[in-house]
N, C-alpha and C positions, 0 to 999 in steps of 0.2 A: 217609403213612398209618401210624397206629400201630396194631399188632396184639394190642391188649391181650386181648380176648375168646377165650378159647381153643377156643371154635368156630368163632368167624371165623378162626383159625387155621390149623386143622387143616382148614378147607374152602376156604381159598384156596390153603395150601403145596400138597394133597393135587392143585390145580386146574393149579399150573404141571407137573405129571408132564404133564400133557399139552397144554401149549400149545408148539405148532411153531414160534412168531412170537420171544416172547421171548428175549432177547441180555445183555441188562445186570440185576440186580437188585441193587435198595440198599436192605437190611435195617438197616440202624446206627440206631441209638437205640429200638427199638424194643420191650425188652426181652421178646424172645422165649422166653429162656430154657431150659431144655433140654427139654420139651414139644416148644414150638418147632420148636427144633433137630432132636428127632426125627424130625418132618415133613418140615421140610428137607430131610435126607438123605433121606429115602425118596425124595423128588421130584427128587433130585439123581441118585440111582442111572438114573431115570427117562427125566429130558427131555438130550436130548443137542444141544439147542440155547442154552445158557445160556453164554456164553463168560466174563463177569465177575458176582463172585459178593461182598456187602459183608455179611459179618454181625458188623461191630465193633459194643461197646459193647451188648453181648444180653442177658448175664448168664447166660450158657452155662457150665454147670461138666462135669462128665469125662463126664455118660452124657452129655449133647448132643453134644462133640466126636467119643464114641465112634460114632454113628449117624452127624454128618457124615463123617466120614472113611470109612466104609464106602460112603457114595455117592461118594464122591473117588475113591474104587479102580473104581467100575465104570462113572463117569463120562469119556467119551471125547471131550469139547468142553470143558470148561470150562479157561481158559488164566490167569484173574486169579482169588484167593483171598484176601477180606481179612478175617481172624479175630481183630484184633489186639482190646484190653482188654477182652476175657474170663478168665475164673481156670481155664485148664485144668490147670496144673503140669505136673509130669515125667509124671503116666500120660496126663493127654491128649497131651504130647509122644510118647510110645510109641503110641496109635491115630494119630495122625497118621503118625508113621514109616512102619508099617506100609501106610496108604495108599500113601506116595509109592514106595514098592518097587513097584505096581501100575500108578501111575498114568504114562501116558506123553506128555501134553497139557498140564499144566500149567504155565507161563512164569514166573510172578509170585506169590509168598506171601508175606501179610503177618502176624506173627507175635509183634509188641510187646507189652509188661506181659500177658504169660502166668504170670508165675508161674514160670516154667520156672530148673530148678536143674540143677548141672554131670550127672546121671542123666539129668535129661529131652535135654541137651543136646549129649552122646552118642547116646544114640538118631538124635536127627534126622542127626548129624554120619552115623552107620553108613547111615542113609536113601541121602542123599548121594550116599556113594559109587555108591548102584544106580539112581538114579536121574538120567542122563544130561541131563532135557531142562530143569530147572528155571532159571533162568536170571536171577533178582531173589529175596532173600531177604531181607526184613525181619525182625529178630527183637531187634534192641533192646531197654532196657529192662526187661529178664530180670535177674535175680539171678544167676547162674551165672559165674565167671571163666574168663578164658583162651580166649574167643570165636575172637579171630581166629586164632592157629594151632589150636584146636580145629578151627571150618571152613575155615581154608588146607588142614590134611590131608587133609578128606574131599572140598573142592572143588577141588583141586590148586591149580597156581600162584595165585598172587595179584596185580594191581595194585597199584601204591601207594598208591591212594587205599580200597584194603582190598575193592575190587570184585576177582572172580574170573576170571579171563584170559578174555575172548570176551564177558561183560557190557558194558552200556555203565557207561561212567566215571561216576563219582560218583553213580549210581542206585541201586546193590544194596541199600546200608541195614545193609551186613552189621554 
């Protein structure tokens, strides 16, 4: 379903705050936007039954990331995050950090062609370290160098195949 109309937006995000049923949601191609996104989060702060979450490919720029990431912090179920080919750069990297020092549910983040530069990339790295439970990192495709001892320091040891000790093997994406 495409959500182009931004009342039908704003009246169906506003509708999952309170559906108890829902588990999976795949927003990708939808160009939600950062309107959207707003919504989004609001409804994310909300429903604490939504475990996987797809909003690639939205055209979400820094205030939609800023609104998701505030429900990522007060969200306590949701465990898959995939934000990947949205243009948030280094400041949507900094609300997003910011989430994950809060959040302590999330497993899996996807985080490719962000935009994101060696500032934004730091950030998540300091993330990181306070956030114990994350456990699959996508972020490829980013401009920034020196990725992997970047995050080997902030996720400690490393695998060979560049996954983080206690990951499964060749998944992380790091």
């Amino acid at each position: 379903m495409l959500l182009e109309n931004a009342s039908l937006q704003e009246q169906f995000l506003n509708a999952l705050s309170f559906n108890p049923r829902l588990k999976s949601l795949d927003f990708s191609y939808n160009d939600l936007g950062d309107e959207g996104a707003i919504h989004l989060g609001r409804a994310l702060s909300k429903n604490q039954k939504v475990e996987f979450l797809d909003v690639s490919w939205n055209n979400i720029r820094v205030s939609g990331i800023e609104e998701l990431a505030k429900g990522l912090a007060r969200n306590k179920n949701l465990k898959e995050l995939e934000l990947s080919w949205n243009c948030f750069l280094d400041e949507g990297a900094n609300h997003l950090s910011s989430a994950l020092v809060h959040n302590r549910c999330l497993k899996v983040l996807e985080m490719q062609s962000w935009g994101i530069h060696t500032a934004g990339a730091f950030k998540m790295a300091d993330a990181l370290k306070a956030n114990q439970c994350l456990e699959v990192l996508r972020i490829g495709k980013n401009p920034f160098q020196s990725s992997r001892s970047l995050f080997a320091s902030a996720w400690g040891k490393m695998q060979p195949d560049g996954c983080p000790a206690g990951a499964a093997s060749g998944r992380c994406g790091v």
